[in-house]
C-alpha positions in Angstrom: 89.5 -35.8 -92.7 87.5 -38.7 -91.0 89.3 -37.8 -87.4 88.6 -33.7 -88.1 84.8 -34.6 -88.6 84.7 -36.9 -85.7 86.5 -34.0 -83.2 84.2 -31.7 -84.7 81.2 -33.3 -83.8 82.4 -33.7 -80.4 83.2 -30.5 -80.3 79.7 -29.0 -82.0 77.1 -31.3 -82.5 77.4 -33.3 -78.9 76.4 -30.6 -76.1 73.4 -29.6 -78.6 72.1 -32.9 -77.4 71.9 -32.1 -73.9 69.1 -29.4 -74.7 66.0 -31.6 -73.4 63.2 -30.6 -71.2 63.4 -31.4 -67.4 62.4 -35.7 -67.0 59.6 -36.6 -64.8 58.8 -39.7 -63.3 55.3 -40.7 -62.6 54.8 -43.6 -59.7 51.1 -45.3 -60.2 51.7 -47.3 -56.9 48.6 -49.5 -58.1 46.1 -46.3 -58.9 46.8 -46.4 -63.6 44.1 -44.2 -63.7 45.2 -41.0 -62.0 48.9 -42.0 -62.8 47.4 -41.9 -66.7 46.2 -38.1 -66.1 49.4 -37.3 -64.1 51.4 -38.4 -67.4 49.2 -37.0 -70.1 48.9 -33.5 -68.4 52.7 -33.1 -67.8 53.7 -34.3 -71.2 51.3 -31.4 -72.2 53.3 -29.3 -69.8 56.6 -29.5 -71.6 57.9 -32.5 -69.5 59.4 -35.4 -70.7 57.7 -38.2 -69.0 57.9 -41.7 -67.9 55.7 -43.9 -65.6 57.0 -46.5 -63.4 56.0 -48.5 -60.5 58.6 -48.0 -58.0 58.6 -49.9 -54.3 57.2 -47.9 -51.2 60.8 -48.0 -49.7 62.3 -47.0 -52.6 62.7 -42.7 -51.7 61.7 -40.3 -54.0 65.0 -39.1 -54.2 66.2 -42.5 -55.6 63.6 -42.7 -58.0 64.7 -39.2 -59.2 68.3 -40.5 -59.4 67.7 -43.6 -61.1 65.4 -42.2 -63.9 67.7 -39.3 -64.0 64.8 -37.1 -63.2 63.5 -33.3 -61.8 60.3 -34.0 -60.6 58.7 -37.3 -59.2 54.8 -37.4 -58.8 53.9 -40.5 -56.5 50.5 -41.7 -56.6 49.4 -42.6 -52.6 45.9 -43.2 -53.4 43.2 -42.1 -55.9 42.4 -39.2 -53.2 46.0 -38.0 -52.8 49.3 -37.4 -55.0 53.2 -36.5 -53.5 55.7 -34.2 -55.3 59.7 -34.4 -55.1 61.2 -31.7 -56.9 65.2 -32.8 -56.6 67.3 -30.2 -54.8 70.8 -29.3 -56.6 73.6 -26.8 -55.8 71.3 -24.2 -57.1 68.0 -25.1 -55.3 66.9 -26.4 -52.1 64.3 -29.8 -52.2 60.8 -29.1 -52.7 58.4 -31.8 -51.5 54.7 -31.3 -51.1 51.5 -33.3 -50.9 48.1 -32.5 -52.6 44.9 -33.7 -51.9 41.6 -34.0 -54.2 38.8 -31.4 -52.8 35.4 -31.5 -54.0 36.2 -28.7 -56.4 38.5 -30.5 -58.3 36.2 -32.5 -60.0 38.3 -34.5 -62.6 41.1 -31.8 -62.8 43.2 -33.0 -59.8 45.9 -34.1 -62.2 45.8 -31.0 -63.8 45.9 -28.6 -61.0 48.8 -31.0 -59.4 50.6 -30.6 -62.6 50.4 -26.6 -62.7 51.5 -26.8 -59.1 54.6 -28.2 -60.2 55.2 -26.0 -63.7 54.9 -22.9 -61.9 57.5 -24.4 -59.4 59.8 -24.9 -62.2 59.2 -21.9 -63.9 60.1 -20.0 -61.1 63.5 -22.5 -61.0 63.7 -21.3 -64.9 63.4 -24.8 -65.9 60.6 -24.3 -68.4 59.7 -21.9 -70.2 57.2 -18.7 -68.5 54.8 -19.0 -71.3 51.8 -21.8 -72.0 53.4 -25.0 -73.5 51.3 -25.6 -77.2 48.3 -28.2 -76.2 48.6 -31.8 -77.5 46.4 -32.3 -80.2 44.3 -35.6 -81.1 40.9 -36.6 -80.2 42.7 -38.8 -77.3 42.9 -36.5 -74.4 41.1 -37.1 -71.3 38.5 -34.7 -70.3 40.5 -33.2 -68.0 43.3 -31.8 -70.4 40.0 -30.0 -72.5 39.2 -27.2 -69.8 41.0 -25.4 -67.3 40.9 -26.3 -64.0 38.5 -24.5 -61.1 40.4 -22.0 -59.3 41.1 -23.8 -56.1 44.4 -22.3 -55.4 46.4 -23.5 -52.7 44.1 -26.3 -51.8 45.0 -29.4 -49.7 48.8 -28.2 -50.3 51.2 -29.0 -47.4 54.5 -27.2 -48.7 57.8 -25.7 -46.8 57.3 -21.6 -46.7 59.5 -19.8 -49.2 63.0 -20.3 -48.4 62.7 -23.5 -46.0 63.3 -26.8 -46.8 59.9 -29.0 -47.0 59.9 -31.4 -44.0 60.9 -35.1 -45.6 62.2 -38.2 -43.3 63.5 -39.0 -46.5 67.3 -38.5 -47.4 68.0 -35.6 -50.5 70.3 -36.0 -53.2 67.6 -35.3 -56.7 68.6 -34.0 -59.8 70.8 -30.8 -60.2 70.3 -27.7 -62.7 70.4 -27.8 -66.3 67.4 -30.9 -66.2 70.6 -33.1 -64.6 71.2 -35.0 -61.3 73.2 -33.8 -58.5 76.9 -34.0 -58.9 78.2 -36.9 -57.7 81.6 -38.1 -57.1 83.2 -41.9 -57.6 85.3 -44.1 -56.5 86.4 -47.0 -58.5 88.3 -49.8 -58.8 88.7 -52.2 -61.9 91.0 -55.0 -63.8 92.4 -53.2 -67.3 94.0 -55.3 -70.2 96.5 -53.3 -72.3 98.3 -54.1 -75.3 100.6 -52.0 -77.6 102.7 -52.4 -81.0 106.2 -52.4 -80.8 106.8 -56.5 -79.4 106.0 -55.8 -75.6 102.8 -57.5 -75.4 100.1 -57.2 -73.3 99.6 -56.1 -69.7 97.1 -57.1 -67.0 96.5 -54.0 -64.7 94.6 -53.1 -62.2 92.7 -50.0 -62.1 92.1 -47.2 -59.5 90.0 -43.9 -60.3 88.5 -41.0 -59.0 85.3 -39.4 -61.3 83.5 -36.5 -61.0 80.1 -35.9 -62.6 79.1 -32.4 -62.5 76.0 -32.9 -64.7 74.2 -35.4 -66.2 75.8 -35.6 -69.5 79.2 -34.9 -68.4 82.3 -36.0 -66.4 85.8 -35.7 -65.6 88.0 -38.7 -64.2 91.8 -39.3 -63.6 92.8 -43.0 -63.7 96.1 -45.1 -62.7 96.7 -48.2 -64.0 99.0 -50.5 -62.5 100.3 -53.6 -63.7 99.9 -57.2 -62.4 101.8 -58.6 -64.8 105.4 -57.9 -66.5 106.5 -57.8 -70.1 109.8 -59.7 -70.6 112.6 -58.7 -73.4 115.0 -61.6 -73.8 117.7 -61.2 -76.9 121.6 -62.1 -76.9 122.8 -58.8 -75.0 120.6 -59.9 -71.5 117.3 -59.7 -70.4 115.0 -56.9 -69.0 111.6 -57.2 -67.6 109.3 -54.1 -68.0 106.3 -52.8 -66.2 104.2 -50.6 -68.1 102.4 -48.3 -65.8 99.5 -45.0 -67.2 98.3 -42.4 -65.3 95.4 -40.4 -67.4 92.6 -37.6 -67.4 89.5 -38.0 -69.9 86.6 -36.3 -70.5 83.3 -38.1 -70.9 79.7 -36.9 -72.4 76.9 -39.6 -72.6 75.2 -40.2 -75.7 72.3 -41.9 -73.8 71.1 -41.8 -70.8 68.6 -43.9 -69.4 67.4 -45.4 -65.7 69.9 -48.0 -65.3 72.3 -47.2 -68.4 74.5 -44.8 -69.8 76.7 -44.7 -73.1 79.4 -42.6 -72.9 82.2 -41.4 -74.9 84.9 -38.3 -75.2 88.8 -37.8 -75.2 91.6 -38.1 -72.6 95.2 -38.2 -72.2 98.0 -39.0 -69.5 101.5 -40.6 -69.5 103.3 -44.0 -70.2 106.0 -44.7 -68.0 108.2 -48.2 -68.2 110.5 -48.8 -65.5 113.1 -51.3 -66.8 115.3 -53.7 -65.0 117.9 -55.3 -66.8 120.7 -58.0 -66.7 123.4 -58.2 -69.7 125.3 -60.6 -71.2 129.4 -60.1 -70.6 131.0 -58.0 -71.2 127.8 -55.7 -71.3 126.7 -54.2 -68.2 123.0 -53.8 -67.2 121.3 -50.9 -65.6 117.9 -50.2 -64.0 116.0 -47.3 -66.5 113.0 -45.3 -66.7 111.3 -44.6 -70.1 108.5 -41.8 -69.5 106.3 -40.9 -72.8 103.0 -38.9 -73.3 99.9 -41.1 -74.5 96.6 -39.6 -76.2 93.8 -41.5 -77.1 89.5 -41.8 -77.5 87.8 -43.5 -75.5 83.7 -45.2 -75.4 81.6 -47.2 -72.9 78.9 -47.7 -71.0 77.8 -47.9 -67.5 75.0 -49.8 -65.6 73.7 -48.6 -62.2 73.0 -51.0 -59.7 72.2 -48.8 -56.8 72.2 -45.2 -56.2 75.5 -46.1 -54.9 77.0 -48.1 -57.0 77.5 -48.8 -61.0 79.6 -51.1 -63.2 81.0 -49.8 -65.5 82.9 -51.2 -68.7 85.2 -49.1 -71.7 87.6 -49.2 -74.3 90.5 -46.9 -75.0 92.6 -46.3 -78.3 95.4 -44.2 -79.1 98.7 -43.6 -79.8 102.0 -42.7 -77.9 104.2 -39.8 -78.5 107.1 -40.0 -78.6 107.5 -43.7 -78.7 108.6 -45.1 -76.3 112.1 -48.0 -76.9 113.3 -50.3 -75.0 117.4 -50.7 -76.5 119.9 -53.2 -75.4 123.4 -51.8 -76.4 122.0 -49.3 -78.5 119.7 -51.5 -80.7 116.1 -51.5 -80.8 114.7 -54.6 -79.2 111.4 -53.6 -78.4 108.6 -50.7 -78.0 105.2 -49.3 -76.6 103.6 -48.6 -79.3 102.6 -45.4 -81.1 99.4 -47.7 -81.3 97.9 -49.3 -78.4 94.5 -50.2 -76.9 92.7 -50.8 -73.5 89.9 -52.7 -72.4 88.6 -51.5 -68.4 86.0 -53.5 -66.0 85.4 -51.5 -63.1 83.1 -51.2 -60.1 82.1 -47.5 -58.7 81.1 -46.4 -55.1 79.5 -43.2 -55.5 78.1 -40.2 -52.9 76.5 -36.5 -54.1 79.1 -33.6 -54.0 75.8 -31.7 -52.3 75.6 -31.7 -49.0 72.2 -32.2 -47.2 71.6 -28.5 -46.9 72.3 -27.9 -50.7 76.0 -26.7 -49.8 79.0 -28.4 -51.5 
C-alpha cells in the first residue's frame, strides 16, 4: 500500500505544485528604495517576487534563468527602470525601458509595474482581472492611490510584433511561468551495486536531458563500466561487465536560483556480457545475459552557470527477470532483483529556442 500511495502522489498530487504565479526578479543595482516599491507593487500584482543585486555584466536573460524567472525589473538609477520579459517558444522577448516624468510623482513603480501586468495579461500569464490589494498599514504611499494617467510615457518598446532591440543574447523563461527548454549534455562517474554475489561496479556515465519546462524533464542515460565483476568457483572463471542503458522522468520538488530537487520514475535494460574459461572437461563460452530493470529515482542539481550544472542522484529498483550467471547449470551468481545507483555528473547545457523564438 505504501508504493500505491507513493505512485499516486506522483501521479496526482505532484503537477498541482507547479500551479504558481509567474517569478520576478527585482535588481536594486545600489537604488533599495525604488527596488523596495518595484517589489511591494508587483507582489501586489500577483507576482511572486525576489530582489537581488545582480552584476552589470550579468544579462537580463541570465538573471531570468538563474532565478528561474518571467520578468526582470533592473533598477539603472533612481530616474530610470529596464524590463526583460523572457521570450519562450510561445512568445518573442520583450524588453523596454521607462523613465520617471514629472507626472509620476511617487507612482513610477507603480505605473512600471502595470506596464508589465498588462504585458502578461495579454501573454495569459495572469489573470485579466485586478489582483486583491495587500492589506496592512505597511504599504508605501504609492500602492494607496492609482497612478496619474501618463500612458505611454518615457517608454522605448519594440512595435507589436517586433522583437525589442537588446545587444544582449535571449534565452528567458518559457510558458507556463518556466524557463526556456533547454537541452543537456552530461557526463558523470556512477557506482552500482546489486544482490545476487556480483558486487559492485564503477561506471561511467553519458546522458542526454531534455527540460521542456521548468518542473519537468526527460533523459536517457548509458552507463558503462570501468571496472569488471569476477565469478571464480570450481567449474572456471568468468568475468562480467554489467552495462544499463535507461529513460526517466524527472519533476522538481524545489526549485530555486542555484538549486533544484528532483525526483520521478524510469526504466531501461541490464545487459551482462560474460566471458568465461572452464575447468576440464567443461568447456567455456562467451554469453550475453539481457534483462529489463525498473526503478525510482531522487536528486538534486546545482547550477553553476547558465551553462553548466552538477548534478548528483540516486537510483533504486529491482530487475525483472533476474538476471544468472550459471557455470554448468548451477547458479553461481546474479544481478539482483534489488540493486541501487549512486551518479556524479557534470551538464553542458544550450536553449532548444533559437534566437528568433524558433526551435
Amino acid at each position: 500500500m505504501g508504493w500505491l500511495g507513493l505512485w499516486a502522489a506522483l501521479l496526482f498530487g505532484v503537477p498541482a505544485l507547479g500551479l504558481e504565479p509567474p517569478r520576478a526578479v527585482v535588481i536594486s543595482s545600489g537604488h533599495p528604495e525604488l527596488g523596495r516599491k518595484l517589489h511591494a507593487e508587483a507582489l501586489q500584482a500577483g507576482l511572486a517576487v525576489e530582489t537581488t543585486v545582480e552584476p552589470s555584466t550579468t544579462s537580463d536573460a541570465e538573471v531570468a534563468r538563474l532565478h528561474r524567472a518571467i520578468v526582470v525589473f533592473r533598477v539603472v538609477s533612481p530616474e530610470r527602470v529596464r524590463v526583460h520579459i523572457g521570450e519562450s517558444s510561445e512568445r518573442e522577448v520583450y524588453e523596454t525601458q521607462l523613465e520617471r516624468t514629472a507626472a509620476d510623482g511617487e507612482f513610477f513603480a507603480t505605473r512600471v509595474v502595470e506596464l508589465v501586468r498588462g504585458r502578461l495579461v495579454e501573454l495569459r500569464l495572469l489573470p485579466a482581472s485586478e489582483p486583491t490589494p495587500a492589506s496592512g498599514s505597511g504599504a508605501a504611499p504609492d500602492h494607496v492611490a492609482s497612478p496619474p494617467a501618463t500612458a505611454g510615457a518615457g517608454i522605448t518598446a519594440a512595435p507589436a510584433g517586433e522583437r525589442a532591440p537588446s545587444d544582449r543574447g535571449v534565452g528567458g523563461p518559457a510558458a507556463d511561468h518556466s524557463l526556456a527548454p533547454m537541452i543537456w549534455l552530461s557526463a558523470g562517474a556512477a557506482g552500482t551495486i546489486a544482490s545476487g554475489g556480483l558486487g559492485p561496479t564503477l561506471q561511467a556515465g553519458l546522458g542526454l536531458r531534455v527540460e521542456p519546462s521548468e518542473r519537468w524533464s526527460i533523459a536517457a542515460l548509458a552507463l558503462l563500466p570501468l571496472s569488471v565483476n569476477e565469478v571464480a568457483e570450481p567449474e572456471g572463471e568468468a568475468e562480467v561487465r554489467v552495462d544499463l542503458l535507461v529513460g526517466e522522468v524527472g519533476y522538481s520538488l524545489l526549485v530555486d536560483r542555484r538549486f533544484r530537487l528532483e525526483i520521478g520514475p524510469g526504466a531501461g535494460i541490464v545487459m551482462l556480457p560474460m566471458a568465461g574459461e572452464a575447468a576440464a572437461p567443461l568447456e567455456g563460452h562467451d554469453e550475453q545475459i539481457v534483462s529489463g530493470v525498473f526503478f525510482a529515482r531522487g536528486g538534486g542539481s546545482f547550477v553553476v552557470a547558465p551553462w553548466f550544472a552538477l548534478r548528483v542522484s540516486l537510483r533504486a529498483g529491482l530487475s525483472a527477470p533476474r538476471p544468472v550467471v550459471r557455470f554448468d547449470s548451477r547458479e553461481v551468481a546474479a544481478w539482483g532483483h534489488g540493486f541501487g545507483l549512486a551518479m556524479l555528473e557534470g551538464s553542458f547545457g544550450w536553449p532548444l529556442a533559437s534566437s528568433d523564438g524558433a526551435r
